[in-house]
C-alpha positions in Angstrom: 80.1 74.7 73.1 76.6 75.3 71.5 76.8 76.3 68.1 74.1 78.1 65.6 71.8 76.7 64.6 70.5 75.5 68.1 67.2 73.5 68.8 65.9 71.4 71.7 63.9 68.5 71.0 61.0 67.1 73.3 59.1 63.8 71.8 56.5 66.3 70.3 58.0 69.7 69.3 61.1 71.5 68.4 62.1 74.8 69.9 64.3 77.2 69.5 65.2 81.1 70.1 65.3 84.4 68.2 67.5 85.7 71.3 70.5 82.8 71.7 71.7 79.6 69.9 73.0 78.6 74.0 70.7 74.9 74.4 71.2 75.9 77.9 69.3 79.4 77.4 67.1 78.0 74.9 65.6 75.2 77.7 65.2 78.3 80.6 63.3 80.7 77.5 60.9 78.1 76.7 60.5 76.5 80.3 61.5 72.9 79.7 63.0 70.6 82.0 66.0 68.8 81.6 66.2 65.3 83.5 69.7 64.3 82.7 69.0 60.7 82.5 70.5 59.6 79.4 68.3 57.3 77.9 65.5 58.1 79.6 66.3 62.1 79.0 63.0 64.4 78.2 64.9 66.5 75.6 67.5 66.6 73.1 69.9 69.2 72.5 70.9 69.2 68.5 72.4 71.4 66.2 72.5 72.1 62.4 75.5 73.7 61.2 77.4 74.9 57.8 80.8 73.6 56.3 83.3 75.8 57.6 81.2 77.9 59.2 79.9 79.9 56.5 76.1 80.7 56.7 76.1 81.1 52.8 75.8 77.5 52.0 72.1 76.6 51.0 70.1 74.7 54.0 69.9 71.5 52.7 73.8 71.5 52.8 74.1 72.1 56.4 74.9 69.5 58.6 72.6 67.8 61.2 74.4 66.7 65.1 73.4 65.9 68.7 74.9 67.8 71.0 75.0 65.5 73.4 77.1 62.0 74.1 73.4 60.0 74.8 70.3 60.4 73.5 66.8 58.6 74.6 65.5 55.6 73.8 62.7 57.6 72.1 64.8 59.5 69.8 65.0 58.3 66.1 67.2 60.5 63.9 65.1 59.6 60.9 62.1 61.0 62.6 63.1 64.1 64.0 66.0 65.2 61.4 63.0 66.6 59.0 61.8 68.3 61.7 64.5 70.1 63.0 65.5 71.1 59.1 61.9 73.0 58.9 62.4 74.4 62.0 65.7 75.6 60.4 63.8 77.3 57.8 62.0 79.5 60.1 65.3 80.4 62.0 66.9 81.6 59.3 64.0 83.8 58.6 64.5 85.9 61.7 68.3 85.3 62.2 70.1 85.1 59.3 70.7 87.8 56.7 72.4 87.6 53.5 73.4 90.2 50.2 70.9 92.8 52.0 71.4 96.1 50.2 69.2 98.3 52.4 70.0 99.9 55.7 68.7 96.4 58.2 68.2 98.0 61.6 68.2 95.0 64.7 67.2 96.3 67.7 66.3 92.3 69.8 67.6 89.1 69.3 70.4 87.4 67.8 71.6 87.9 64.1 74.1 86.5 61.5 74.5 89.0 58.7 76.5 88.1 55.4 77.8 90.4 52.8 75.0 93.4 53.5 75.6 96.9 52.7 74.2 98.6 56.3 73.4 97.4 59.3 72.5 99.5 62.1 72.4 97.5 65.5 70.3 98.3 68.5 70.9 97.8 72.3 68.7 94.4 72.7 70.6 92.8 69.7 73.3 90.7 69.5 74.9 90.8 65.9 77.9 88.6 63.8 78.9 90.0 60.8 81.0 88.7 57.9 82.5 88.9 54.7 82.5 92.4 53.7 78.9 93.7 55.9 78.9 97.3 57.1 77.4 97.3 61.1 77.3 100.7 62.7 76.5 100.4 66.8 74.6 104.1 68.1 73.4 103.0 71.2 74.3 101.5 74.1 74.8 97.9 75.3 75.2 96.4 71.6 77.0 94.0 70.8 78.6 92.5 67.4 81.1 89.7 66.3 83.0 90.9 63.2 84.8 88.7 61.0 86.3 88.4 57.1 86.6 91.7 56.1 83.5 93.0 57.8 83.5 97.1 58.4 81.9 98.1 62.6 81.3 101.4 63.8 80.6 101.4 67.2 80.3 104.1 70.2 78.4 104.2 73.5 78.8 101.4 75.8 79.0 98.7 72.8 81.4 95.7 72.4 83.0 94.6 69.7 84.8 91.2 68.9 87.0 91.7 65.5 89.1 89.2 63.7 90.3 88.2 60.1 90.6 91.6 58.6 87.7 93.2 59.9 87.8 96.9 60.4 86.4 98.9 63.3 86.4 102.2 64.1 84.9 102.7 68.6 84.3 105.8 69.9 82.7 106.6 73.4 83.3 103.8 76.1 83.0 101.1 73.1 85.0 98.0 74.3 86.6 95.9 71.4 88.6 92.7 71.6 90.8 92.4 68.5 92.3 89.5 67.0 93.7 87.9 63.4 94.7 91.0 61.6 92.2 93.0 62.4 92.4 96.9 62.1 91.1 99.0 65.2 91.2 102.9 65.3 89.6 104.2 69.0 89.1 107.6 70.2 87.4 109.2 73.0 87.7 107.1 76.2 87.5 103.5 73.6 89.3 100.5 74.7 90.9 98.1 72.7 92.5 94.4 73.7 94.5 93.3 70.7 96.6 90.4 69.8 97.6 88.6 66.9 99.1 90.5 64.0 96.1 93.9 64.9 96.8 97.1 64.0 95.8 99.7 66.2 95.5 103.6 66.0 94.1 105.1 69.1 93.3 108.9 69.7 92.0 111.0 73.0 92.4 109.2 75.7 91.7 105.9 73.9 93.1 102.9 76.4 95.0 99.7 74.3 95.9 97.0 75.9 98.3 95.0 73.3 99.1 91.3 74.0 100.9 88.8 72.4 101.9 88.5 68.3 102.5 91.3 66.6 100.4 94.3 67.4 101.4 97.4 66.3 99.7 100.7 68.0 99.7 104.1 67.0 98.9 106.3 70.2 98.2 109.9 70.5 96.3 112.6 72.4 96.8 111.0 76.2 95.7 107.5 75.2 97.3 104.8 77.6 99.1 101.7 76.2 99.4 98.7 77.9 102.5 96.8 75.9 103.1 92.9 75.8 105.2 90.6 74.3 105.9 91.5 70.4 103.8 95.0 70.8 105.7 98.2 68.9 104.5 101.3 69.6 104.8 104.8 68.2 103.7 107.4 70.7 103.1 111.3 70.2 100.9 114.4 72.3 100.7 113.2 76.2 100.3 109.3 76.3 101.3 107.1 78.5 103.1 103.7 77.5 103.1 101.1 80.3 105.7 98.5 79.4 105.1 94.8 81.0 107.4 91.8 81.3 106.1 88.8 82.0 107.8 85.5 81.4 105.0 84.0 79.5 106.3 86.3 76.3 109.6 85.4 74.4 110.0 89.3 73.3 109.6 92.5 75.1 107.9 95.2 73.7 109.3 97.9 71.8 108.8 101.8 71.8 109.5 102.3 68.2 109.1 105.9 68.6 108.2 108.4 71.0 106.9 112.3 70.6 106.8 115.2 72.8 105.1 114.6 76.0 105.3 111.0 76.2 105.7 109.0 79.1 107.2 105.2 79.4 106.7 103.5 82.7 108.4 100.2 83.3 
């Protein structure tokens, strides 16, 4: 599993992508050939990453990998480690995006943002945000990853992967994959697939699929719930609650309460 910050060594240069941190995707952008023959391999595929994860720590403090079990005879980690790390500098100049307090519109590549106030994400881009960052999706195709208390709006035909107390509120075909506490509220033909202790309110016609751990869903005006395991759902104005055993789940779902007009297939 390739991991940001990405690079691909040959015995001469370092590359690297403004669109993907996938080695694999960064070799067929740049046109390089990978012979696969251990120590006599062409390239090597290494990687510069943060304690825990967090793109806040300082450069210097991330920490420098192959991504690979065997490396060349040609390689010398002594040689190319400097290289890679000013490499790094430039990558975080186009990718990485911390305490901005201005609106910070991406319309290509791929972007980390940390703690900024606004950012508005464009169909090319692909966006993670974190620790308390405000993304708003117009258009479609966009894509963001929200984590730590991060705030997404998203509508069109955008996707959205939430988890650890991030906050999204999809409108308008937005698809969003929910996990670790994170809060969800879709309207308007959204989905949702949540698991994990996720809260959920959907509105008109809003579709929820609720798996495993704890969700709770709120569903109103004809949205369709699809109910797993520990799911509890309260109901009102037209939906539909489809209730689904499977033996893989301990606990059946519960219809906690139910409105006028509500329907519960089993």
């Amino acid at each position: 599993m390739c991991s940001p910050a990405s690079f691909v060594l040959t015995k001469d240069r370092v590359f690297w992508s403004k669109n993907t941190d996938s080695h694999t995707e960064i070799i067929a952008e740049h046109g390089l050939h990978d012979s696969c023959c251990d120590f006599h391999a062409n390239i090597v595929k290494v990687e510069i990453m943060p304690l825990n994860r967090d793109m806040r720590v300082p450069l210097d403090r991330w920490h420098y990998c192959s991504d690979q079990d065997r490396v060349p005879t040609w390689y010398n980690r002594g040689v190319y480690e400097p290289r890679v790390r000013a490499a790094l500098r430039d990558w975080a100049a186009a990718k990485l995006h911390i305490g901005m307090q201005k609106v910070l519109y991406l319309d290509t590549g791929e972007h980390y943002c940390y703690d900024c106030s606004h950012v508005s994400v464009g169909c090319g881009a692909r966006v993670t945000v974190a620790h308390g960052t405000r993304a708003e999706l117009d258009v479609d195709s966009a894509s963001v990853t929200a984590q730590s208390g991060s705030f997404v709006r998203a509508y069109g035909d955008s996707t959205v992967h939430a988890r650890g107390n991030a906050i999204v509120w999809a409108g308008g075909r937005a698809n969003v994959y929910a996990a670790e506490k994170a809060r969800v509220f879709v309207t308007d033909d959204a989905a949702v697939h949540a698991c994990d202790d996720v809260f959920v309110v959907a509105k008109r016609r809003a579709y929820v699929d609720a798996g495993y751990g704890s969700v709770l869903v709120v569903a109103s005006d004809s949205s369709i719930v699809r109910m797993y395991g520990n799911t509890k759902v309260c109901a009102f104005g037209s939906s539909i609650l489809v209730r689904e055993y499977t033996s893989s789940y301990r606990s059946s779902p519960r219809v906690v309460c139910v409105g006028t007009g509500v329907k519960v297939v089993t």
